[in-house]
C-alpha positions, 0 to 999 in steps of 0.5 A: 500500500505504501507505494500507492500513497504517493496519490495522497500528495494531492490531498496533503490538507485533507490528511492533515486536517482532516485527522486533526479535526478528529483528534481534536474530536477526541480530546472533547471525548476523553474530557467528558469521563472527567466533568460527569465525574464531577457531576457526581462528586459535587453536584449529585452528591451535595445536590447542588442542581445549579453545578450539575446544569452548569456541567451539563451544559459544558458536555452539551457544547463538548458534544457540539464541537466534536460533532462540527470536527467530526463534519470536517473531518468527514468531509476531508476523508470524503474529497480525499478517498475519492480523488484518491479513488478517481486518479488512481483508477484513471492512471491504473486504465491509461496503463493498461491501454500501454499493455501489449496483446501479450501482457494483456493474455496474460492478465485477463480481461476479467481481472482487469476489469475487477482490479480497476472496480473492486480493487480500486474501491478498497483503496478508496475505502482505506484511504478515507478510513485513515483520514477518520480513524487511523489517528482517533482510535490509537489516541483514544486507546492511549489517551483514555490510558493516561487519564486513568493513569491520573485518576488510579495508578493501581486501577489502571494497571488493569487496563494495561492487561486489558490491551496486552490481551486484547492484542494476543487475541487480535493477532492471530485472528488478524492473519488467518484472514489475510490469506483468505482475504486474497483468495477472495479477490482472486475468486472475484475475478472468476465471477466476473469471467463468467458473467462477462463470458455469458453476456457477451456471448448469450446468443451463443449460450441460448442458441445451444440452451446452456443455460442451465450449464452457464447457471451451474459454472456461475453457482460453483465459482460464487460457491467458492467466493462464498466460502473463503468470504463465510470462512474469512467472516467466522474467524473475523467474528471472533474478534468483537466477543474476545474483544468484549470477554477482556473488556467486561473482564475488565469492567468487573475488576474495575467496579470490584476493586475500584469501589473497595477503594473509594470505600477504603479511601485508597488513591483519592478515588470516589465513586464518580472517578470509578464511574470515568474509569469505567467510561474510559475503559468504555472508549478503550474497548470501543476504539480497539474494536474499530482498530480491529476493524481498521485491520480487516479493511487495511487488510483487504485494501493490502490485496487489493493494492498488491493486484493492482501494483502487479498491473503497474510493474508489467511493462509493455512489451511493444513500445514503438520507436521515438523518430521515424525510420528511414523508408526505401520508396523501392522496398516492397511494401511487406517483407517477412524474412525468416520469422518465427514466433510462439505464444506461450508454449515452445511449439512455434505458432509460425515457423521460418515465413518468408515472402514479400509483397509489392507495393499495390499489390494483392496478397492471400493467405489461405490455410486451415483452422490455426495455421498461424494466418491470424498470427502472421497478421498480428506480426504484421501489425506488430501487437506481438513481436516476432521471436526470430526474423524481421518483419519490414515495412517499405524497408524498415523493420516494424520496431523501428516504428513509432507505434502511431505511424505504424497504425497510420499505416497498416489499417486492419479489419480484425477478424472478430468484428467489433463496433463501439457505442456512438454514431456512425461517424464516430465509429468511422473516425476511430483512428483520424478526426480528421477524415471528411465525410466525403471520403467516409461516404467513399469509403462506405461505398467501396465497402458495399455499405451505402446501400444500408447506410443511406436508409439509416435515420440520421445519415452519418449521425445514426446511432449504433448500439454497443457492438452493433447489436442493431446490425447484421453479421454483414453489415457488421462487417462492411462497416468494420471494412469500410472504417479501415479504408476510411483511414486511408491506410498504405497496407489494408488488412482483410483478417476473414472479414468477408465471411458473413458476405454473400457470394456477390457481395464479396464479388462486388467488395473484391472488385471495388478493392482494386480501385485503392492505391494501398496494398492489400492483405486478404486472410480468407478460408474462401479460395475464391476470394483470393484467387485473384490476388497477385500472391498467395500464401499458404499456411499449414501448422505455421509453416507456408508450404506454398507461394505463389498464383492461384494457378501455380499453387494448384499445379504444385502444392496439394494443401491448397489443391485439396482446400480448393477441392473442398470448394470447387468440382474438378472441373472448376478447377480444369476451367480456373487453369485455363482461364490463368494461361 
């Protein structure tokens, strides 16, 4: 937590003030054992009524300041806790959008989503709970000591047992919880998976009535968050009845023993010193139940703090370069020499890719079910650093980049298909503000999407719910294609982007490609839809076991020949051949 503290910077007056108005507080309650003592020494006992409503109003304007410090101090802890909150929460989302694909695998969405919310809360309520109590509650135990010090050095050795006790018992008790109190957070993290799984893919999970399934992997994870939290709060239980067994313990020794003194006139007491030896054992015991109290939330924001300083030591692992490389204008566009790159594991996702591609030029890449062609795409985009080889740009290795002219550059349309909440402007200007809307319009059309953009209320102004959820699998995705070629990009990416695309409409979006000046690169699983293109790569189990035309590839390599088979007759094929010649 102490590394965390550096955001209390901004808040210096409200953590000096704030515990100062407290303590202040505090103050006005340790004097109010002392005058109800003397209401009973003198007033009670002389029946003197005017001393005991002069007394009593002095109480009545003790209760009243500490009332307006406690204000104060409230109002401190409350802008403190939450700036606190807000800045760190802030920086915590602004550093994990610097996060590679690779650290952000590594994490998980939905720890990242629980470290940024719950996490953060448990900081923020720690942060307001120093401010309030962290300060009163010591001084109370201490200061309360003192004043029976001056009262009964006899009587107050008690309370000095009491503390000693009090201690032993909150120690152990102290932690057992801590261990539990991060399995709990850790468990957190698997409801909110689940939940996030299940929304997001609710359409999936009702179209194979899951349902039940889903229910049943929900019920078992929060099963599991509930045991470590009923197992965290039964031995957290513990702490109030130990507590109040050495305070009542306490209590009878003090009334036992103190009123044989006052009887015996031993150390000066009186029956209304007992009486504020018992109201200070009152305020030890209620201050040491919210440093318990101070404990168990401490010790939840230490777990939440340790998670969320584990987000801020990853470093990204893909950071651009600061200038600009230098380009070669005859260079080809895209150049992959020998590159090699796993994942996780040692198997390699790809494995010695070679190729080039020329500038204005068309690539295919072909292959099947993780063959490494969404891979190869992720290199080129450079969201993972290849393991060996180079991958260049017009020339220039992709690391030499900064990372925002590398995606001025290459404009992708990933394979799973996502649009934000907003307007269709909005969404068509994600990576440039500056795109007019002449060229949206341009580009909506290369991308075979005027057709229902035009009908849309509103023009570019429509709405788009979150995900696109008020478009179709197709519509979908010629937006997505359409807000690529919007940015004007030099390399256009297609990741299987045409694959809710009837067969004419992918005809008509292939035709229309060839109008832009950038070069492309189509990832498809349709042979048709690459035919075409002036190169075609071959992908089998990461390594490219062909390169070359549609026609030269079918004469000399049999994976590409039997995909084809897959969708064409042999005599399709026997045509294709020789309409290439």
């Amino acid at each position: 937590m102490l590394r965390l503290a550096r955001y209390l910077k901004e808040f210096i007056l409200n953590v000096t003030v704030g515990p100062a108005c407290k303590l202040t507080e505090a103050i006005f309650e340790l004097i109010v054992p002392l005058v109800m003592a003397e209401i009973i020494d003198v007033g009670i006992a002389n029946g003197d009524t005017a001393y005991i409503w002069k007394n009593g109003v002095i109480l009545v304007i003790l209760a009243v300041c500490g009332l307006c410090f406690a204000l104060v101090c409230q109002y401190m802890a409350s802008v403190a806790s939450q700036g606190v909150g807000t800045r760190l929460r802030d920086d915590l989302y602004r550093h994990i959008n610097t996060l590679s694909y690779k650290e952000l695998d590594k994490l998980g969405t939905s720890a990242l989503v629980t470290r940024v919310s719950n996490d953060v809360n448990q900081v923020q309520t720690a942060v307001a709970m120093l401010i309030r109590l962290v300060v009163r509650a010591p001084f109370l135990v201490i200061g309360a000591t003192i004043m029976s010090f001056t009262i009964s050095v006899r009587l107050s050795l008690i309370f000095l047992g009491a503390m000693a006790a009090i201690v032993l018992v909150m120690y152990p008790i102290m932690k057992a919880t801590v261990k539990l109190f991060k399995k709990q957070q850790s468990s957190l993290d698997g409801i909110s998976r689940i939940t996030r799984e299940n929304l997001s893919g609710v359409r999936v999970v009702r179209a194979f009535s899951r349902q039940e399934y889903e229910k049943e992997r929900f019920d078992e994870q929060a099963e599991e968050y509930r045991k470590f939290a009923v197992k965290a709060g039964r031995i957290n239980a513990l702490l109030n009845p130990a507590i109040f067994v050495v305070v009542n313990v306490a209590y009878l020794l003090i009334v036992w023993l103190g009123g044989g003194f006052a009887d015996s006139g031993i150390d000066g007491l009186t029956q209304g010193r007992v009486i504020a030896l018992v109201n200070y054992m009152t305020q030890i015991s209620l201050a040491l139940v919210v440093v318990a109290n101070l404990v168990t939330i401490f010790t939840r924001a230490a777990a939440s703090s340790a998670r969320i300083n584990e987000v801020f030591d990853m470093e990204p692992s893909i950071i651009g370069a600061e200038d600009s490389p230098k380009t070669d204008k005859n260079a080809p566009a895209v150049e992959f020499e020998n590159v090699s790159f796993s994942y996780v594991s040692e198997e390699n996702s790809l494995e010695n890719i070679t190729f080039t591609l020329g500038r204005g030029e068309t690539l295919g890449i072909i292959g099947g079910t993780g063959s490494g062609k969404t891979t190869l795409i992720n290199l080129l985009c450079r969201f993972y650093d290849c393991d060996k080889g180079a991958v260049k740009i017009n020339g220039a290795n992709v690391r030499d980049y900064p990372l925002s002219e590398l995606r001025r550059i290459v404009g992708i349309v990933p394979q799973k298909v996502e649009l934000l909440s907003g307007t269709l402007r909005e969404n068509m200007t994600l990576g440039r503000t500056d795109i007019p809307d002449e060229r949206i319009y341009k580009a909506l059309e290369i991308a075979q999407a005027r057709e229902f953009t035009d009908s849309l209320e509103g023009g570019l102004s429509a709405r788009i719910l979150q995900g696109g959820k008020n478009f179709s699998g197709g519509q979908k995705q010629r937006l997505t294609i359409a807000r690529a070629i919007a940015q004007d990009p030099e390399i256009l990416i297609l990741d299987d982007s045409s694959s809710a695309l009837d067969y004419a409409t992918d005809a008509h979006l292939r035709e229309a490609l060839k109008t832009l000046s950038a070069s492309c690169v189509i990832v498809s699983q349709r042979a048709n839809s690459i035919r075409h293109a002036d190169k075609i790569i071959v992908l089998d189990d990461g390594r490219s076991v062909g390169i070359g035309t549609h026609a030269e590839l079918l004469k000399t390599c049999s994976v590409y020949h039997e995909i084809c088979l897959t969708q064409y007759t042999e005599e399709e094929l026997l045509e294709q051949e020789q309409e290439a010649r």
